[in-house]
Backbone as ProteinMPNN parsed JSONL, in Angstrom:
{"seq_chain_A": "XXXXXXXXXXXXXXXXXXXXXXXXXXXXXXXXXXXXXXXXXXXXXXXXXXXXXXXXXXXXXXXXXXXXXXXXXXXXXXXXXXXXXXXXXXXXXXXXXXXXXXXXXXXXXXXXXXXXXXXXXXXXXXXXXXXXXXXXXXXXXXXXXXXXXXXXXXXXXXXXXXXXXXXXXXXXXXXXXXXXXXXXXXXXXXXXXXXXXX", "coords_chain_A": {"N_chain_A": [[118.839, 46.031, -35.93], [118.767, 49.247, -37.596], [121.173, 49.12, -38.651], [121.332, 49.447, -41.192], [120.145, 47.136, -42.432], [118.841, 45.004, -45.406], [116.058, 43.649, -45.972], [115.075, 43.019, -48.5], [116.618, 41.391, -50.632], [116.492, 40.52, -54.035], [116.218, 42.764, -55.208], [117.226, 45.176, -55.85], [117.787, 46.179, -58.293], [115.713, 47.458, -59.096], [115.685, 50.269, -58.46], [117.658, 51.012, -60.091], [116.633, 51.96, -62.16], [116.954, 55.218, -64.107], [115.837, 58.218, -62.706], [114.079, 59.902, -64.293], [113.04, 58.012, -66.451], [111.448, 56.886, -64.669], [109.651, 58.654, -63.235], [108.828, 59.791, -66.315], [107.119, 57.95, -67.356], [105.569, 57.263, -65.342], [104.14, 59.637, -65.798], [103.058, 59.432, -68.109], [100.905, 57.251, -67.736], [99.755, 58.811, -65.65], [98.593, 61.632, -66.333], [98.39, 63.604, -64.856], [99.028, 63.22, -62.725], [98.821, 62.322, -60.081], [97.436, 59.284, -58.521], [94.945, 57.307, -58.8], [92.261, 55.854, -56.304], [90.878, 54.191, -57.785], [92.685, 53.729, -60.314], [94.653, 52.622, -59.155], [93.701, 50.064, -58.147], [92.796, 49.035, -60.768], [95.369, 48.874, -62.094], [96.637, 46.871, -60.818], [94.847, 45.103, -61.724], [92.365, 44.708, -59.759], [89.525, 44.836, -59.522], [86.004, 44.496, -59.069], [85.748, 43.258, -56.483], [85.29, 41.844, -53.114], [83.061, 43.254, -50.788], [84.819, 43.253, -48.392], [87.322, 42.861, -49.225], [87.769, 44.779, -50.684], [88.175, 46.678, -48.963], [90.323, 46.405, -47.33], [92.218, 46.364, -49.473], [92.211, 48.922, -50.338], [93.031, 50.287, -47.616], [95.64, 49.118, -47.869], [96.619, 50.638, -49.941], [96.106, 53.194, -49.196], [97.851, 53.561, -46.968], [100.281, 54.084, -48.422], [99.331, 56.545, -49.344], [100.874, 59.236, -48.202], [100.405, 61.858, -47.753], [97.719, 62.092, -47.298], [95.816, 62.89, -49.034], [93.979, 61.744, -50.971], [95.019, 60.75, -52.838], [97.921, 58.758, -54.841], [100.599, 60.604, -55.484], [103.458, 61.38, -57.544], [106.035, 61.092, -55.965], [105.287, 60.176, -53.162], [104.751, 57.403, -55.002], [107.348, 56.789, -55.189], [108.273, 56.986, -53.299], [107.331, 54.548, -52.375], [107.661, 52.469, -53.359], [110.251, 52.368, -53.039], [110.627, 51.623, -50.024], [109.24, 49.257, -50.531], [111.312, 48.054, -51.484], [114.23, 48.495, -50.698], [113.474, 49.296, -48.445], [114.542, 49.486, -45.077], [114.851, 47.085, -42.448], [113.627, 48.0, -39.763], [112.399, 50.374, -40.474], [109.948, 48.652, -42.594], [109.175, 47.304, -40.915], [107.372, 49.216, -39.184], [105.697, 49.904, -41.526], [104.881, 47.627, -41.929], [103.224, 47.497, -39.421], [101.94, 49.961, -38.954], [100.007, 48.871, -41.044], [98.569, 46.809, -40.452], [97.268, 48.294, -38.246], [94.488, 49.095, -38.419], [91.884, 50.432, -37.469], [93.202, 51.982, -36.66], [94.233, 52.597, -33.335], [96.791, 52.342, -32.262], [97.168, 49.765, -31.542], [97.263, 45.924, -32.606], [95.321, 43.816, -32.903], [93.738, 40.236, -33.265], [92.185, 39.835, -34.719], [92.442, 42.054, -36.73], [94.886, 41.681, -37.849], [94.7, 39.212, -39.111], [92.591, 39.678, -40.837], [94.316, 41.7, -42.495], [96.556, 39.905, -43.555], [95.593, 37.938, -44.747], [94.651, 39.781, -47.134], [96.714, 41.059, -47.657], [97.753, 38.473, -49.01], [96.457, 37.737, -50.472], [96.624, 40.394, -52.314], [99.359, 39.082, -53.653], [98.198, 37.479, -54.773], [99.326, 34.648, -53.197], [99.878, 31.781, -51.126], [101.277, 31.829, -48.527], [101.083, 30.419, -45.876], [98.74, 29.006, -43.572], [96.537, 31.383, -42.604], [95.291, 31.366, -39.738], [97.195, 30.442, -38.196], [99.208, 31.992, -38.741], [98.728, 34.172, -37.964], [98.196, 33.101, -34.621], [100.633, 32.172, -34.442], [102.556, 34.581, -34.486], [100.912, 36.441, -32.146], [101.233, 34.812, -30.499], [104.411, 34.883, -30.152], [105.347, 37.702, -29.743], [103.106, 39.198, -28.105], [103.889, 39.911, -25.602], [102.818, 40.687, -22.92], [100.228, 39.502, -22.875], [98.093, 40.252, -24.168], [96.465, 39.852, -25.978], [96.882, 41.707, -27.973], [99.016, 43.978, -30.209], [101.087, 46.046, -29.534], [102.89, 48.748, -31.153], [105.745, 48.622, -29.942], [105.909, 45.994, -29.271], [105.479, 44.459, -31.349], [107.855, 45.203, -32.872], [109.872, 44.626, -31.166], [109.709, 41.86, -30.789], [110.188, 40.811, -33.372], [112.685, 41.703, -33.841], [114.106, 40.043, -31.429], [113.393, 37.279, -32.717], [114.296, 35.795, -35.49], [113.434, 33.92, -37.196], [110.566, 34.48, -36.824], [110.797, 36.873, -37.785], [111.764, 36.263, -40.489], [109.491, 35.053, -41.282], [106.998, 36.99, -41.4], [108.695, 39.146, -42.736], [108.268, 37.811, -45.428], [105.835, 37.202, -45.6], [104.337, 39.579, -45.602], [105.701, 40.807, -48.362], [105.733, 42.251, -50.937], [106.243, 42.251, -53.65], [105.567, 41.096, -55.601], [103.568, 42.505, -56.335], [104.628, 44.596, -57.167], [106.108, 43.743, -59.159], [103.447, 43.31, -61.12], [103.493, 46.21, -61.154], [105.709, 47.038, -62.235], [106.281, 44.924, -65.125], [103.968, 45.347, -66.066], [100.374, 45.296, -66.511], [99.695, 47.139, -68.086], [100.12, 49.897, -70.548], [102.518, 52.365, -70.461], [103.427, 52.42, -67.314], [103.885, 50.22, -67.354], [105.863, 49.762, -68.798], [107.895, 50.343, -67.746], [111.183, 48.183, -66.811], [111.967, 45.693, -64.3], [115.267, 45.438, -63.526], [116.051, 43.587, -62.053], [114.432, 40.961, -60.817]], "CA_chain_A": [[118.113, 47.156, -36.465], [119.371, 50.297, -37.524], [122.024, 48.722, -39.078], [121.21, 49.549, -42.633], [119.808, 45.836, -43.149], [117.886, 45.252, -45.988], [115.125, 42.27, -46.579], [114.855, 43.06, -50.036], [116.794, 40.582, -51.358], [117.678, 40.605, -54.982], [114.966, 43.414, -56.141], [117.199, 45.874, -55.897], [117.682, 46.484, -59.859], [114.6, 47.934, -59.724], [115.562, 51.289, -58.524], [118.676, 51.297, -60.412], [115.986, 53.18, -63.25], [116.725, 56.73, -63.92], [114.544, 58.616, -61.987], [113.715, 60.998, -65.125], [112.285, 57.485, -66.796], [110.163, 56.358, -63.992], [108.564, 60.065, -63.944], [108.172, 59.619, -67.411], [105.684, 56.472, -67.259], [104.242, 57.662, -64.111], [103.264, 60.832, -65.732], [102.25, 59.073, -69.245], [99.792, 56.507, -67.328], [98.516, 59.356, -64.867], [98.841, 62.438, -66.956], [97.547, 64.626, -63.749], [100.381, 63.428, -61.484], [98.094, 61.796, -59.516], [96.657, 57.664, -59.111], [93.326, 57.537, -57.845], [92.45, 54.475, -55.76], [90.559, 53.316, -58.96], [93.694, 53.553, -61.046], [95.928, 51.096, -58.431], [93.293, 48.609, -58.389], [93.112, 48.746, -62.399], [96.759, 48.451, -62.652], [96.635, 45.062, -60.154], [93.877, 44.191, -61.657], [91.65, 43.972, -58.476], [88.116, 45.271, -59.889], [85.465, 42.888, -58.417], [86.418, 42.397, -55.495], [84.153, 42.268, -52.368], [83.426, 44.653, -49.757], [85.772, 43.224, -47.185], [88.942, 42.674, -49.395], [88.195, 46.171, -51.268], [88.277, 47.898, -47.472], [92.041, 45.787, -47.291], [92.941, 47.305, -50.72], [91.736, 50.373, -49.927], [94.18, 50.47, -46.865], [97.208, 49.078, -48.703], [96.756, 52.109, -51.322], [95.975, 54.364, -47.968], [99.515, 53.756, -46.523], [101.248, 54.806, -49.114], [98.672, 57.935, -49.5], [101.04, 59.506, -47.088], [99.74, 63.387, -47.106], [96.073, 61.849, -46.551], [94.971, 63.783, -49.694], [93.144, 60.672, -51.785], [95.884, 60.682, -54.075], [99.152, 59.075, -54.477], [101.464, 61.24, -56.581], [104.93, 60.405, -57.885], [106.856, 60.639, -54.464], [104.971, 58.655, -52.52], [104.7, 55.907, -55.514], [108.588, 56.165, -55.215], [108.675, 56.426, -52.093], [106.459, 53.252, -51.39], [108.663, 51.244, -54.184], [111.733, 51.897, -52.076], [110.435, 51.105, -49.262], [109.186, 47.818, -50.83], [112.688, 47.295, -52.48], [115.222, 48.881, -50.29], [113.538, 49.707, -46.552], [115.292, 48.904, -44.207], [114.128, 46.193, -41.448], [112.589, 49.194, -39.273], [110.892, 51.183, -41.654], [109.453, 47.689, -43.025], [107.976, 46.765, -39.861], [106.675, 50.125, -39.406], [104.714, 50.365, -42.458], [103.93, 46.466, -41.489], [102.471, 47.685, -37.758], [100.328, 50.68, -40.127], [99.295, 48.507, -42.626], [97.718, 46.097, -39.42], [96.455, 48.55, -37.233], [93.567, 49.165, -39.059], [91.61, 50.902, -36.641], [94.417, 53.405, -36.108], [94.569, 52.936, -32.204], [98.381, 51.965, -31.873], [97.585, 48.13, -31.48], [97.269, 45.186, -33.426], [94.74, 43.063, -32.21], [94.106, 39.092, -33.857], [91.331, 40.49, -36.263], [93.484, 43.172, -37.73], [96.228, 40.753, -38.299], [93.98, 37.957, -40.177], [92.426, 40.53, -42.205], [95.615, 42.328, -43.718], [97.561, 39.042, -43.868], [94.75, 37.287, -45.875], [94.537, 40.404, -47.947], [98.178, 41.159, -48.673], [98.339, 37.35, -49.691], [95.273, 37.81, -52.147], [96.965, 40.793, -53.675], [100.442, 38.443, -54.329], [98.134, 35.729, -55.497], [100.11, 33.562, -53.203], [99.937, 32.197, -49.561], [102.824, 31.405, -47.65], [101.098, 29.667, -44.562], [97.91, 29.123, -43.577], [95.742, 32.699, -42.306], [95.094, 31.44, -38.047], [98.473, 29.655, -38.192], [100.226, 32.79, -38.89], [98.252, 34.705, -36.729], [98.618, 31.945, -33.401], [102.391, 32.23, -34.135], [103.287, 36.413, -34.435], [100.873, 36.535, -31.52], [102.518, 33.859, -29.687], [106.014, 35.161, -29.913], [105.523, 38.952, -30.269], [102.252, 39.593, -27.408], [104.618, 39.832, -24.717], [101.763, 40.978, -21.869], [99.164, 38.537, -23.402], [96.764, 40.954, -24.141], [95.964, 39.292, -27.383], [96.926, 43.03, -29.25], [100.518, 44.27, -30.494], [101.723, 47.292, -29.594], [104.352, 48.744, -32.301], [106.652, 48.269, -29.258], [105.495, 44.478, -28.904], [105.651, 43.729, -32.551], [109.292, 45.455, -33.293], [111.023, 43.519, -30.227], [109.06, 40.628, -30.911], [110.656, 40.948, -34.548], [114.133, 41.887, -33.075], [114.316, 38.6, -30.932], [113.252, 36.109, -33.229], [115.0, 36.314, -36.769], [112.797, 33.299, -37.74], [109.45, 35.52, -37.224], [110.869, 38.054, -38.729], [111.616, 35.717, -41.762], [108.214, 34.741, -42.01], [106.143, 38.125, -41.789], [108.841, 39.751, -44.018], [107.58, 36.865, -46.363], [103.902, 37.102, -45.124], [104.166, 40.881, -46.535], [106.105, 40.992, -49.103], [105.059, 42.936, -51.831], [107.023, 42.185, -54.681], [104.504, 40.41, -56.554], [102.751, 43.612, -56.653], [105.846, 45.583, -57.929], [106.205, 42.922, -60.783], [103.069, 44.023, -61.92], [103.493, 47.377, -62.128], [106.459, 47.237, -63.26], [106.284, 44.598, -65.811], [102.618, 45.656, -66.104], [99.42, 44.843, -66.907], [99.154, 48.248, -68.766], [101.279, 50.485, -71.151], [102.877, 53.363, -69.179], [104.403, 51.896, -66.353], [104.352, 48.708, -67.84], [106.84, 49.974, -69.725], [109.566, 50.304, -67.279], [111.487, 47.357, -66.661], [112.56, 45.522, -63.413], [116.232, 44.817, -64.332], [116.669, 41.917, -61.548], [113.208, 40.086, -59.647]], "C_chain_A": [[119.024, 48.349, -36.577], [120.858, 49.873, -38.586], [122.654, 48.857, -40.781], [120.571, 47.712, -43.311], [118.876, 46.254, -44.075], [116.99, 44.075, -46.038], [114.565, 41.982, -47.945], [115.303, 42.323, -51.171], [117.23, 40.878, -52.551], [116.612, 41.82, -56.059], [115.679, 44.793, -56.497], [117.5, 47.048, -57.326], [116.552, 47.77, -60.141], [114.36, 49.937, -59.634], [116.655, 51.875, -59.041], [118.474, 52.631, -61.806], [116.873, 54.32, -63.103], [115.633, 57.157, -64.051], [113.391, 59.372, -62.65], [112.596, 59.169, -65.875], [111.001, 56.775, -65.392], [108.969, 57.228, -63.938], [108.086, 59.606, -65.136], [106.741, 59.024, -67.682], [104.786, 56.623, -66.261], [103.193, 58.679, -64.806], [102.691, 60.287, -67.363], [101.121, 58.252, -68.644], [98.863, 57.106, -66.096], [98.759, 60.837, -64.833], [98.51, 63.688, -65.943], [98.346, 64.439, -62.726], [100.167, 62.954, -60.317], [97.632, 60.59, -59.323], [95.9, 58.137, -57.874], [93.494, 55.726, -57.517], [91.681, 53.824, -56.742], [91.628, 52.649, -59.777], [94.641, 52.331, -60.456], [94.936, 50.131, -58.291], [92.874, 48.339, -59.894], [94.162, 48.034, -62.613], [96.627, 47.197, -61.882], [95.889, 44.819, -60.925], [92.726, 43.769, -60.293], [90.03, 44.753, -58.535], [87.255, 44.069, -59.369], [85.473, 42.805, -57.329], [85.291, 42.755, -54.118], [84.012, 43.132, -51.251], [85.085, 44.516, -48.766], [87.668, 43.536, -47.6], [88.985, 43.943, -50.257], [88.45, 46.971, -50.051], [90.689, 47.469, -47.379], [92.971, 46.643, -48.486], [92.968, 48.824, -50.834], [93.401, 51.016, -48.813], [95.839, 50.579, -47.029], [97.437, 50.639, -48.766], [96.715, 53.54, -50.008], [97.318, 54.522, -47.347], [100.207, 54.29, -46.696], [100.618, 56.447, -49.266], [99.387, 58.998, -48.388], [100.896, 61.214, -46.77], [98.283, 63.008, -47.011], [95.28, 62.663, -47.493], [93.74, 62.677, -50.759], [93.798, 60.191, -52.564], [97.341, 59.606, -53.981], [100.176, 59.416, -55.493], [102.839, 60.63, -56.436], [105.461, 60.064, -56.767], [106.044, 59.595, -53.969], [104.729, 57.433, -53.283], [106.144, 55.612, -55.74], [109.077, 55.91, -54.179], [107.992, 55.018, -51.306], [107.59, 51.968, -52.477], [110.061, 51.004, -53.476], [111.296, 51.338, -50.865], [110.093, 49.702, -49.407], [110.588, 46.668, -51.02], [113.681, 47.55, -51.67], [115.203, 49.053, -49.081], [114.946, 48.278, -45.83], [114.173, 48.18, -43.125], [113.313, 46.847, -40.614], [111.795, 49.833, -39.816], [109.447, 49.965, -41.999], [108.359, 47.17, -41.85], [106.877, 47.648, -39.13], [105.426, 50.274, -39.992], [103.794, 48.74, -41.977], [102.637, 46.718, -40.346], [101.354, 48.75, -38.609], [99.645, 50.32, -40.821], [98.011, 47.616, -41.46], [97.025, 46.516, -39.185], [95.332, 49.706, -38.061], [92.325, 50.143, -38.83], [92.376, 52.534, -36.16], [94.603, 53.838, -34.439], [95.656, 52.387, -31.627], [98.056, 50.348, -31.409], [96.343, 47.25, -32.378], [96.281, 44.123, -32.706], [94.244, 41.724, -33.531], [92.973, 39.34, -35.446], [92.107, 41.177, -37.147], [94.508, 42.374, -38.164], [96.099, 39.465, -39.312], [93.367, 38.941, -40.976], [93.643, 40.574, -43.095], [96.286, 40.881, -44.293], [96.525, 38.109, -44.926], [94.418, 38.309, -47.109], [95.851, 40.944, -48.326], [98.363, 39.951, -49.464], [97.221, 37.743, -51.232], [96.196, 38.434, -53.047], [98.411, 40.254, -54.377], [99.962, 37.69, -54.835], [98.832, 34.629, -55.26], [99.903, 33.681, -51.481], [100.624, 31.255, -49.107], [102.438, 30.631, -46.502], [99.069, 30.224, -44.284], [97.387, 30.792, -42.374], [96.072, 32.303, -40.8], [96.586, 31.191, -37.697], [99.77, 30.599, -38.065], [99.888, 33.884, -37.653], [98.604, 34.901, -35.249], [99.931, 32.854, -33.434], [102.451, 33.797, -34.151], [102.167, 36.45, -32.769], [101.388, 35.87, -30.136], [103.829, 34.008, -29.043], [106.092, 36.702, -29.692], [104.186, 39.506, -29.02], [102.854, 39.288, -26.048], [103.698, 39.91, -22.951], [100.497, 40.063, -22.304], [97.953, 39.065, -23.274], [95.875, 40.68, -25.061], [95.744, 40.877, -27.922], [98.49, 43.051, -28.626], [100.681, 45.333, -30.606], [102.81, 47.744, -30.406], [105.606, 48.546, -31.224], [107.084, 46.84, -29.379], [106.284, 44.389, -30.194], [107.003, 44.206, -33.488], [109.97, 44.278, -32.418], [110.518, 42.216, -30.684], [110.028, 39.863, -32.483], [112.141, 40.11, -34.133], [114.549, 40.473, -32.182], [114.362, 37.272, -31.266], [113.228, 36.23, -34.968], [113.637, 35.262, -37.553], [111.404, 33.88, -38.133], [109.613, 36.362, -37.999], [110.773, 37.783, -40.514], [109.971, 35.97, -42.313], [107.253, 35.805, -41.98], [106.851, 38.961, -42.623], [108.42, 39.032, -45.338], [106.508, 37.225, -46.794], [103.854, 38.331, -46.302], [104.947, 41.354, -47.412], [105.398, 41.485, -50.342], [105.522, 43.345, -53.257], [106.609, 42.037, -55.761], [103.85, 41.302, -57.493], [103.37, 44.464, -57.417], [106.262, 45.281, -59.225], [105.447, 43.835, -61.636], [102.95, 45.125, -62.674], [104.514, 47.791, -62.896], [107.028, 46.902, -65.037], [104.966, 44.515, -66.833], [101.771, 44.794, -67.172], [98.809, 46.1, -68.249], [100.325, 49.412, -68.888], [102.075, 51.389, -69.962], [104.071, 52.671, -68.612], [104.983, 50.871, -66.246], [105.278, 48.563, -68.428], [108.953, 49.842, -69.005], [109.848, 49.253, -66.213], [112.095, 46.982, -65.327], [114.192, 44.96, -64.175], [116.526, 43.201, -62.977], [115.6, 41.21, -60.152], [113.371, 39.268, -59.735]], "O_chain_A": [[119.952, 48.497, -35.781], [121.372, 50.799, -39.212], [123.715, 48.578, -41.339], [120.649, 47.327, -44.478], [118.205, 47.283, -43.998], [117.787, 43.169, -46.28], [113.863, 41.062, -48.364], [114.819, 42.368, -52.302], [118.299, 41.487, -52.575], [116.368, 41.719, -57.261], [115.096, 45.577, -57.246], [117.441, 48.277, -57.342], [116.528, 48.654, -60.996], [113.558, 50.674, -60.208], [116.903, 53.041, -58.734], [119.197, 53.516, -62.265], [117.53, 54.444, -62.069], [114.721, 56.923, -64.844], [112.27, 59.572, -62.182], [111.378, 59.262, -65.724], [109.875, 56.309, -65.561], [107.818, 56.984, -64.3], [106.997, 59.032, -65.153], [105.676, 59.5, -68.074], [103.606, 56.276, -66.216], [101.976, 58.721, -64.629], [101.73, 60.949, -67.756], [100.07, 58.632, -69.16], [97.862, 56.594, -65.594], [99.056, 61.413, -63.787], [98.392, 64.794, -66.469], [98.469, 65.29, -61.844], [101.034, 63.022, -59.446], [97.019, 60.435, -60.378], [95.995, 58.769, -56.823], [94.194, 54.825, -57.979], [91.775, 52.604, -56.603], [91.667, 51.437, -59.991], [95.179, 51.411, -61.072], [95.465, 49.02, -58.321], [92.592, 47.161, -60.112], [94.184, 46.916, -63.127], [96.46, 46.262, -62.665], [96.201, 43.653, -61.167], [92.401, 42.616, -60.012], [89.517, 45.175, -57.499], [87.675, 42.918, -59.258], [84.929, 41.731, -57.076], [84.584, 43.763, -54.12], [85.004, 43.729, -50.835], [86.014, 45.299, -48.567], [88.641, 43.992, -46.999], [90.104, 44.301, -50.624], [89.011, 48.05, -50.239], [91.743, 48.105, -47.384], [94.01, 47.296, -48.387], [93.737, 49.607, -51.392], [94.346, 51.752, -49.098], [96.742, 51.347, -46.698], [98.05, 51.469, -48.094], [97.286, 54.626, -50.111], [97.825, 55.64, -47.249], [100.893, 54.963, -45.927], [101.374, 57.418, -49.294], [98.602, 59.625, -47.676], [101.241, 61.72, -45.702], [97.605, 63.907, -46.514], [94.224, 63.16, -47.103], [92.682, 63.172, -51.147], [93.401, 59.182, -53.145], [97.895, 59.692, -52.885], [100.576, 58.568, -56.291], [103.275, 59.79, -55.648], [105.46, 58.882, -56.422], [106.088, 58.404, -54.274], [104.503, 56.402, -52.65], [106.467, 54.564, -56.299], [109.933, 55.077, -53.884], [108.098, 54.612, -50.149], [108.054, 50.879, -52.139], [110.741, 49.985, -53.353], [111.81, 50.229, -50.718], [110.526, 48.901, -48.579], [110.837, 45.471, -50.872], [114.449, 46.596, -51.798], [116.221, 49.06, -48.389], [115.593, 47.239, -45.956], [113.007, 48.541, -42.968], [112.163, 46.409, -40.574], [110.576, 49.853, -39.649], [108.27, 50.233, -41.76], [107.187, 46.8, -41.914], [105.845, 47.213, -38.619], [104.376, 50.61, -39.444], [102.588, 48.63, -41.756], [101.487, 46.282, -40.395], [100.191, 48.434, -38.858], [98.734, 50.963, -41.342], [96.799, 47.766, -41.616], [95.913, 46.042, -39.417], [95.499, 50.919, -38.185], [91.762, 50.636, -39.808], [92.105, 53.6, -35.606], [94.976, 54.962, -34.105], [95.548, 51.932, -30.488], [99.0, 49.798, -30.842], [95.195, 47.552, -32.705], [96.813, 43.592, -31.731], [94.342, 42.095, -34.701], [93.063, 39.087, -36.647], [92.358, 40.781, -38.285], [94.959, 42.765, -39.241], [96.947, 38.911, -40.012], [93.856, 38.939, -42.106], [93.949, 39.852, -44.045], [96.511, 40.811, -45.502], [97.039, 37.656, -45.948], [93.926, 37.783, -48.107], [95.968, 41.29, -49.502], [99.003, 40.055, -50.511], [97.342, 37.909, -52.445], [96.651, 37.909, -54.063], [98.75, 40.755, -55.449], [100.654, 36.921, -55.501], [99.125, 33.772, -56.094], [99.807, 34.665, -50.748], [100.54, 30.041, -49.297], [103.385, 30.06, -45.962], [98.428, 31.222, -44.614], [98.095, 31.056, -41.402], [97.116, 32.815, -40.395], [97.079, 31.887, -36.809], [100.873, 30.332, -37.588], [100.601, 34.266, -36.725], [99.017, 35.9, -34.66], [100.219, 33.849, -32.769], [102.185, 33.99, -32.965], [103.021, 36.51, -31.884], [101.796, 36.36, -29.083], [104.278, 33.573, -27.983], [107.245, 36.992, -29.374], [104.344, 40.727, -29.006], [102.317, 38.413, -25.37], [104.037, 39.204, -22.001], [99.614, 40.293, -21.479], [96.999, 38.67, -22.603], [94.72, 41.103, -25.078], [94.624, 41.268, -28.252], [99.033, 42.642, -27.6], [100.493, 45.861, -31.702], [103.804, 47.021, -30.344], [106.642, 48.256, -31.822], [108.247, 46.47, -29.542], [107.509, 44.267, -30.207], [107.214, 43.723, -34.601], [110.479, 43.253, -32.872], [111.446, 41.465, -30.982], [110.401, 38.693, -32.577], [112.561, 38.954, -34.084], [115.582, 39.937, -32.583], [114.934, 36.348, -30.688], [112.272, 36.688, -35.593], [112.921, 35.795, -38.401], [110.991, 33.884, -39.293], [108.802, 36.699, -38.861], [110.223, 38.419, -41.412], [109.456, 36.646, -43.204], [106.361, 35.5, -42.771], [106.159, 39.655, -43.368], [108.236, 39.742, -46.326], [106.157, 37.514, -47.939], [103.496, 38.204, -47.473], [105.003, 42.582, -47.35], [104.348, 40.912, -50.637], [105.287, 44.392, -53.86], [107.004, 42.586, -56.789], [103.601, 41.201, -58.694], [102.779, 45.082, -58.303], [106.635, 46.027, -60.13], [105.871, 44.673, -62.432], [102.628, 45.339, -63.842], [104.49, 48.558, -63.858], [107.628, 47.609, -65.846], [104.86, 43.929, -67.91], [102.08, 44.056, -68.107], [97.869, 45.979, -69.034], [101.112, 49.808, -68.028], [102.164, 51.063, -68.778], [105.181, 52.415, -69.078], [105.956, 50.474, -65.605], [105.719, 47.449, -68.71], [110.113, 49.578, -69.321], [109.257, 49.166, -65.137], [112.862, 47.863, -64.937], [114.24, 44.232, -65.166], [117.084, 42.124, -63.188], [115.898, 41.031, -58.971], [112.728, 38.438, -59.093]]}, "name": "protein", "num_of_chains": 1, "seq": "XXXXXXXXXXXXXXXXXXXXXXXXXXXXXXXXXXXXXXXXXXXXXXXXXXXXXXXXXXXXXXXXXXXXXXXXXXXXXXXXXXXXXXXXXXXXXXXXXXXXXXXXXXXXXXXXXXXXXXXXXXXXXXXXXXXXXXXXXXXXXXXXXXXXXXXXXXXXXXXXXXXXXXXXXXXXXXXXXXXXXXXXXXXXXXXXXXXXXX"}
């Protein structure tokens, strides 16, 4: 950790943009400077959807909302793309441990962890391992006091010790899928500007 690692793999094209065209498309597809949590489940595509996995989507889009105003304006939709594309292994598990703890009382308990992880897979449209299975195992290796909940302490070292876990929840949450879309979009604008290497 700390190291400057990245888990990003080969996405990183994507912020090679100039920064003047990503503005651009941001501010042609949300002319107010602004995406409402309607607008990011438009652009996925995730209209429909039922209470439980709109509360999950909700959260995603809440993460990144990072002044807590309803909104998320340009920075934080560039700052959530780097972080998708470029965090580093700490930051990543960070936003992972916020995106979990659902509740917002600093731990991760086996509910919060089968929710998000069955609702990050929905929004890739892809699942890497079965929902309890993934569960079992991060609590397994990573619930060091066997309290059945993960303290962001727990679930960094837990990380940090076992490269293989780490593989598979940077997997689990990967959010690339999601970055396709908007980048290669479902809708003009943002659809417009190109990943050069996913």
């Amino acid at each position: 950790m700390g190291n400057g690692e990245s888990i990003a793999g080969d996405q990183t094209g994507i912020l090679a943009q100039d920064p003047y065209v990503w503005y651009r498309a941001f501010m042609m597809e949300y002319p107010s400077g602004l995406q409402t949590l309607h607008e990011f489940k438009a652009l996925l595509g995730l209209q429909g959807l039922n209470q439980k996995a709109n509360e999950h989507v909700d959260q995603v889009y809440n993460t990144f909302d990072t002044n807590k105003d309803g909104f998320i304006d340009f920075i934080e939709f560039i700052a959530a793309v780097n972080l998708v594309v470029q965090g580093k292994i700490e930051q990543k598990l960070k936003w992972y441990f916020k995106l979990c703890d659902s509740d917002g009382n600093g731990s991760i308990d086996k509910k919060e962890l089968l929710n998000i992880f069955v609702a990050v897979q929905a929004l890739n449209g892809q699942h890497t391992m079965n929902p309890e299975e993934f569960v079992n195992l991060v609590l397994h290796k990573a619930d060091i006091n066997n309290d059945g909940e993960l303290t962001l302490e727990e679930f960094i070292n837990g990380m940090e010790k076992d490269r293989d876990l780490l593989e598979i929840v940077s997997k689990s949450f990967d959010l690339s899928n999601v970055l396709k879309i908007i980048c290669n979009g479902k809708q003009a604008g943002l659809g417009k500007v190109k990943m050069k290497s996913l």
